[in-house]
Wavefront OBJ file of the C-alpha trace (Angstrom):
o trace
v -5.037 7.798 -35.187
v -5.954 9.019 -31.998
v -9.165 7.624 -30.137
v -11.258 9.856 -28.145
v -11.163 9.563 -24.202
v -14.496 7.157 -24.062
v -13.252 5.141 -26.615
v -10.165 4.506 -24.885
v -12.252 4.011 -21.485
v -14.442 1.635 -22.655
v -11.292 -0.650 -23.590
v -9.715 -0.705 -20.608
v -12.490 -2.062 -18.666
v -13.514 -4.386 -21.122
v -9.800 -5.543 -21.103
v -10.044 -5.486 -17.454
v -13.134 -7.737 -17.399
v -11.711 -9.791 -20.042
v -9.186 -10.577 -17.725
v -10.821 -11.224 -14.871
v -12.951 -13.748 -16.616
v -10.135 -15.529 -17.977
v -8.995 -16.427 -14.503
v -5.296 -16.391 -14.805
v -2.780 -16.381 -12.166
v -3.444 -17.442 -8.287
v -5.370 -15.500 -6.013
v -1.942 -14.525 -4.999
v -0.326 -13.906 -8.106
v 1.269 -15.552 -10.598
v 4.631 -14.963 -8.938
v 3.727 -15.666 -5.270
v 5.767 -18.372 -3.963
v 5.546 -19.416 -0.107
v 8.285 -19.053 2.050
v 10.384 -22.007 2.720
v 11.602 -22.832 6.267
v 15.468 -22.574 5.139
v 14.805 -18.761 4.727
v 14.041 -18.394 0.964
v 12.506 -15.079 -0.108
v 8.796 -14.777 -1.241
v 8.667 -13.157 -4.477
v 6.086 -10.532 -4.734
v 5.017 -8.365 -8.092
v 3.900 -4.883 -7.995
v 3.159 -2.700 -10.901
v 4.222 1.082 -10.020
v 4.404 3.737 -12.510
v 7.287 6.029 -13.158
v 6.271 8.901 -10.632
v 7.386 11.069 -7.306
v 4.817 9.067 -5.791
v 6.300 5.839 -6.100
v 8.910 7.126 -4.372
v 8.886 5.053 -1.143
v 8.467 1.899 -2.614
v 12.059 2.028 -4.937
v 13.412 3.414 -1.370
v 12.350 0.552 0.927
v 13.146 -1.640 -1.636
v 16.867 -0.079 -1.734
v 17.058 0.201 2.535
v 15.831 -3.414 2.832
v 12.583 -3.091 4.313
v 10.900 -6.309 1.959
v 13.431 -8.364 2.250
v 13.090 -7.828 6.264
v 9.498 -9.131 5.803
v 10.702 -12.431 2.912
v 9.584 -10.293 0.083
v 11.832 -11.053 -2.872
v 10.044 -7.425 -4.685
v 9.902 -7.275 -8.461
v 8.706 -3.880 -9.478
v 6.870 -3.761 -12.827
v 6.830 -0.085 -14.328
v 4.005 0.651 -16.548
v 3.552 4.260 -17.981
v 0.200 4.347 -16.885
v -2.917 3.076 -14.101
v -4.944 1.140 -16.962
v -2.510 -1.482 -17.383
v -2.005 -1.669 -13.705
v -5.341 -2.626 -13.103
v -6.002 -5.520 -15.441
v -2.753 -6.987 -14.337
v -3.555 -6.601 -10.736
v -7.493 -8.081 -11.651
v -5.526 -10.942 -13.520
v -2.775 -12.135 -11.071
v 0.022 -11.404 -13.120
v 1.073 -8.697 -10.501
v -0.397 -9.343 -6.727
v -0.082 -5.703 -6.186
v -0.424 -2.222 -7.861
v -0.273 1.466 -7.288
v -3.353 3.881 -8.681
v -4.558 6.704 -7.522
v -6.957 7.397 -5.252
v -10.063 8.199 -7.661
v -9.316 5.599 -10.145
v -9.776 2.450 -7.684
v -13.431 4.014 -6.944
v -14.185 4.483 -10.485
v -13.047 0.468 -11.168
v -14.849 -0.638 -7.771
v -17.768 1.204 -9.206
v -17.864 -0.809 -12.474
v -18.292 -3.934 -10.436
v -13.942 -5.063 -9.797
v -13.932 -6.172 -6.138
v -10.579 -4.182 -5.336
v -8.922 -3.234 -2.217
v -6.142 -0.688 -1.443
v -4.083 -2.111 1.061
v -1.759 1.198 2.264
v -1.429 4.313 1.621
v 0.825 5.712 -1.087
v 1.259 9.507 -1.638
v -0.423 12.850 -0.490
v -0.992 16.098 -0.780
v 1.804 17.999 0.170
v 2.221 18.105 3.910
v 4.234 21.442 4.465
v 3.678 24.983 3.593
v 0.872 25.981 1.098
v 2.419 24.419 -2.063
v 1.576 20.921 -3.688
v 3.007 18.782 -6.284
v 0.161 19.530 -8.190
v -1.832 22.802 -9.369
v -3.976 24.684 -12.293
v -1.845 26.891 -13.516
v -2.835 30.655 -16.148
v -0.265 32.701 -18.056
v 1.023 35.329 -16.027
v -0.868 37.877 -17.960
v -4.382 35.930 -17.812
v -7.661 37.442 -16.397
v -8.430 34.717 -14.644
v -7.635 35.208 -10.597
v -9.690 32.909 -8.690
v -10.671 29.548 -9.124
v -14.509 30.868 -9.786
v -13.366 32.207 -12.831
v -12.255 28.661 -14.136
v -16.230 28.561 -15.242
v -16.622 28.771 -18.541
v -13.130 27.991 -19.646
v -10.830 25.495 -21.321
v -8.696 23.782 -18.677
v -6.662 20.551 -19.844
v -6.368 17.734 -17.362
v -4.199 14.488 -17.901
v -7.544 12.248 -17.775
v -10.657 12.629 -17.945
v -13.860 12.016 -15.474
v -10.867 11.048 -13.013
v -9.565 12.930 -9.194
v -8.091 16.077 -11.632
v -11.316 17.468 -12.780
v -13.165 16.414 -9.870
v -11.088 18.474 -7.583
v -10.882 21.300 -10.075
v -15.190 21.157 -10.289
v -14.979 21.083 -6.267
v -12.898 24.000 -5.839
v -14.348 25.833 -8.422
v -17.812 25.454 -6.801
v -16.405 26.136 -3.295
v -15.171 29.397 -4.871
v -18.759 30.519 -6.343
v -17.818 29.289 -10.028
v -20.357 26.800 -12.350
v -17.902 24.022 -12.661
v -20.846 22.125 -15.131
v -19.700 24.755 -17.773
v -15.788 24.142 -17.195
v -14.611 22.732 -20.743
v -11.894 19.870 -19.915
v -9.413 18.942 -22.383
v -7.078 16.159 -22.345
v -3.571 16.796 -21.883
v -0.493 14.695 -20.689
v 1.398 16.509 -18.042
v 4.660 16.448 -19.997
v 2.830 18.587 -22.680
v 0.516 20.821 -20.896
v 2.972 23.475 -20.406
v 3.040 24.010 -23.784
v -0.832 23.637 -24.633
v -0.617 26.856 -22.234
v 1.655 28.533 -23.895
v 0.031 27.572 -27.101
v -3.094 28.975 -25.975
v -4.506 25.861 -26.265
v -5.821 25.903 -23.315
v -7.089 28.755 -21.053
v -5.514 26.514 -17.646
v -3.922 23.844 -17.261
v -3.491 21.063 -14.412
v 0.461 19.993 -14.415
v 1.707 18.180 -11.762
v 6.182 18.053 -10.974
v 8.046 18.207 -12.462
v 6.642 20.056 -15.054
v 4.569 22.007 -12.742
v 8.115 23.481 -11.892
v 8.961 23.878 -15.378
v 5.820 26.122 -15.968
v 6.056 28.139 -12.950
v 9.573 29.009 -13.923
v 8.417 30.287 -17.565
v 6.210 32.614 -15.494
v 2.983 30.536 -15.460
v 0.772 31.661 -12.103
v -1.170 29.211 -9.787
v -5.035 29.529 -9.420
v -5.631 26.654 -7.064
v -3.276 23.728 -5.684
v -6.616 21.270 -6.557
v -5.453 18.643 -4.335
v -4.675 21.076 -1.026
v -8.246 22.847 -1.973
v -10.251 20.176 -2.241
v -9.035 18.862 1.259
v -5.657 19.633 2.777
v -5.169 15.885 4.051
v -6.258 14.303 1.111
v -4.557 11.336 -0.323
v -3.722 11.390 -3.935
v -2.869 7.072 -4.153
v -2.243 3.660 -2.970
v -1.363 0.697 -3.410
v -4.283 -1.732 -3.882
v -5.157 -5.570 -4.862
v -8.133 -7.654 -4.937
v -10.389 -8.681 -2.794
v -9.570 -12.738 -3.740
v -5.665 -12.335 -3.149
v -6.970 -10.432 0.603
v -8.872 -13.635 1.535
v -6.156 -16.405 -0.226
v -3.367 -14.819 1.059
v -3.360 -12.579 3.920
v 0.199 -13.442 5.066
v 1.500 -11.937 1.688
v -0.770 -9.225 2.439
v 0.311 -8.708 5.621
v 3.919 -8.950 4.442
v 3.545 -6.449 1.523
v 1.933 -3.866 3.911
v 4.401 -3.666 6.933
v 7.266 -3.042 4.798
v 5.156 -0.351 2.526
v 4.767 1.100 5.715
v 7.985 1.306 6.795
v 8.909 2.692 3.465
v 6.287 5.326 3.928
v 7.322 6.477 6.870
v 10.859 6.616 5.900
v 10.125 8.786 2.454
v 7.992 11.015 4.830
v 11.495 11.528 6.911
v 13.860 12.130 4.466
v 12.580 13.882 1.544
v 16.129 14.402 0.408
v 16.358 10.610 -0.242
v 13.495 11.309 -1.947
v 14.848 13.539 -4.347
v 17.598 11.012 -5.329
v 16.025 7.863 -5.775
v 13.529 8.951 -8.068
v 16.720 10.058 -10.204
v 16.973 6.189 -10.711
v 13.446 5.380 -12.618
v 12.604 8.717 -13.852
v 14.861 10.875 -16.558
v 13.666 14.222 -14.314
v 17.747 15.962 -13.787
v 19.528 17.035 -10.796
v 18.189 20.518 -10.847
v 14.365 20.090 -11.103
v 14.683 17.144 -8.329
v 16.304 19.739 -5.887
v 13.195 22.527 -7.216
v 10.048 20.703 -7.153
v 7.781 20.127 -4.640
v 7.330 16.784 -3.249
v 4.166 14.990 -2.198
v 3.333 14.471 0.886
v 4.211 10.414 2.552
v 2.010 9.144 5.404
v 1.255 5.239 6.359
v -2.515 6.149 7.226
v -5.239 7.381 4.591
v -7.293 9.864 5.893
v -10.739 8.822 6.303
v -12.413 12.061 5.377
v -10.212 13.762 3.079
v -11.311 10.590 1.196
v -15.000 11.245 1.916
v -15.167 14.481 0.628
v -13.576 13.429 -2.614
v -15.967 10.391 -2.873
v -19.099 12.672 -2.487
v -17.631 15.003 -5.049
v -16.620 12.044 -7.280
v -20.646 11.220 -7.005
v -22.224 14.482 -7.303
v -20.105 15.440 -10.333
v -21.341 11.881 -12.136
v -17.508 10.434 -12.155
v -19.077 7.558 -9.527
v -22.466 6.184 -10.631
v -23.136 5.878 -6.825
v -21.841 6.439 -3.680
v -19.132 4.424 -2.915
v -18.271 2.012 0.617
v -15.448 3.499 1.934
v -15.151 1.200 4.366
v -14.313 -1.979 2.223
v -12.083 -0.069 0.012
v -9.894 1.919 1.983
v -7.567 -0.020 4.901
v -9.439 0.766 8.590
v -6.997 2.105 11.505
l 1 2 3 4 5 6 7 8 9 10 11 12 13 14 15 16 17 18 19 20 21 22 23 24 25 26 27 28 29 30 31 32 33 34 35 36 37 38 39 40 41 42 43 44 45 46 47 48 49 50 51 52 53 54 55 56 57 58 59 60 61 62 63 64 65 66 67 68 69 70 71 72 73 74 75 76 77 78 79 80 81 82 83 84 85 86 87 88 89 90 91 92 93 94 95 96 97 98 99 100 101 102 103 104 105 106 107 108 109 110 111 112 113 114 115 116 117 118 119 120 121 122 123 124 125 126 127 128 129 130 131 132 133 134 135 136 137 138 139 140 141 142 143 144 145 146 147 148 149 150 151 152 153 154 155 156 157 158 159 160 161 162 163 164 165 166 167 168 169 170 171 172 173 174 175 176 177 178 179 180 181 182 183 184 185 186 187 188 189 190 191 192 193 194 195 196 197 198 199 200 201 202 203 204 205 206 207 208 209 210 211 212 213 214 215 216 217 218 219 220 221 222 223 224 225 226 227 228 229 230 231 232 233 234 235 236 237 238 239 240 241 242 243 244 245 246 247 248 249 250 251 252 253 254 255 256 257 258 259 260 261 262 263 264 265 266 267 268 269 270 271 272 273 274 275 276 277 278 279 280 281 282 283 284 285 286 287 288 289 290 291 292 293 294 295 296 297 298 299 300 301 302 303 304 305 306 307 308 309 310 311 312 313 314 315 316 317 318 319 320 321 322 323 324 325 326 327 328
């Protein structure tokens, strides 16, 4: 039986809450241990999720960044963002990876969360992203205005894909309130679309490769439209684990860094590790486009998204930018 999308919402926070009020795990995590003075490695959990983005944290694990820093890492895959978050609200993982979007939406249901460094981005050469809204080659829709009115799957709802797809859409002229959004998972909107499911369809790599190469056509890279610096996720933790342990914190972000900044040089490495935790082959790794890998978020990109987030009624309120996102 499949539940609807609100259904499905509504359990996740109240499993998030549930957890929270159960109090398990240290402020730190259940795994946090201190170092020792003979040299012994601070374990550290992070739940990731099996994605391109993730990308820099497998590699810095692999070139030894953490371990420069005492972090013994243990990376917890999860196939998607609401199991992350109750873990990370619970302790049993002191940090997680979400995107962007998704940590406003949980800050705005009352979870005092924190991102701590950045984690992927739009696409930072040329005009392609790893993410678009893609027609049939022989559709009559052109421009993103003429998204109004039609049936456009996204992976989740009320989350950053249809709020960029409502902001571009309006930037183009278009009524994004009378966009019908249908839920989709990536690996199976290419065929909604050529099901004729749907009428568009928002597919990030690398099936977004695997569409374009069965003729699909691009009406908007979403991400790049909305704001060409915006940053698609991060890696976050709470508030309580910030203020009990900011030498963990500390820790964790200096080598996520450094792994950042290596992904962003060496895109080829890229393309290899994420051969390791994902089953995408050989060929589409050397094909698709990768995101984009920067240590900083970028303060407006994320404003603009926030104010969209609001206006479109995914936020119930503006959110403060400046306790959730890491200052320069």
């Amino acid at each position: 039986m499949k539940l609807n999308n609100q259904l499905l919402g509504g359990l996740a926070v109240a499993s998030v809450f549930l957890l929270s009020a159960c109090g398990s795990g240290s402020p730190s995590g259940t795994g946090s241990t201190a170092t020792t003075e003979d040299g012994t490695l601070q374990k550290v959990t992070v739940g990731v999720l099996p994605l391109v983005a993730t990308a820099p944290i497998y590699l810095g694990e692999e070139k030894g960044f953490f371990e420069e820093e005492g972090l013994d890492l243990e990376l917890q895959s999860s196939e998607g963002g609401a199991a992350v978050v109750p873990s990370v609200v619970s302790g049993d993982f002191d940090f997680g990876y979400s995107n962007t979007l998704s940590i406003l939406v949980a800050a705005d249901k009352g979870l005092d969360l924190r991102f701590v460094t950045n984690g992927a981005s739009s696409a930072m050469e040329g005009e392609a992203d790893a993410t678009a809204v893609v027609v049939p080659a022989n559709s009559d829709i052109k421009t993103p205005a003429d998204l109004a009115g039609k049936r456009v799957s996204v992976n989740t709802l009320s989350n950053i894909g249809d709020t960029t797809i409502r902001y571009v859409v309006e930037s183009d002229g278009g009524d994004q309130s009378s966009i019908e959004f249908v839920e989709v998972p990536f690996p199976e909107a290419p065929a909604a679309l050529e099901n004729q499911q749907v009428d568009a369809a928002w597919i990030a790599e690398p099936f977004l490769t695997e569409a374009l190469s069965h003729g699909a056509r691009v009406i908007t890279y979403n991400y790049r439209d909305t704001d060409p610096n915006l940053d698609i996720g991060g890696y976050f933790t709470t508030a309580k684990a910030i203020e009990g342990n900011p030498e963990l914190v500390e820790k964790f972000t200096t080598a996520m860094n450094k792994s950042l900044a290596y992904a962003g040089e060496n895109p080829e490495e890229v393309r290899e590790i994420v051969g390791n935790y994902t089953k995408i082959n050989e060929e589409l790794r050397k094909k698709m486009i990768l995101p984009g890998f920067r240590v900083d978020f970028d303060q407006v990109a994320a404003a603009v998204l926030a104010e969209a987030a609001t206006r479109y009624g995914t936020l119930s309120e503006a959110p403060d930018l400046e306790k959730l996102l890491p200052q320069k």
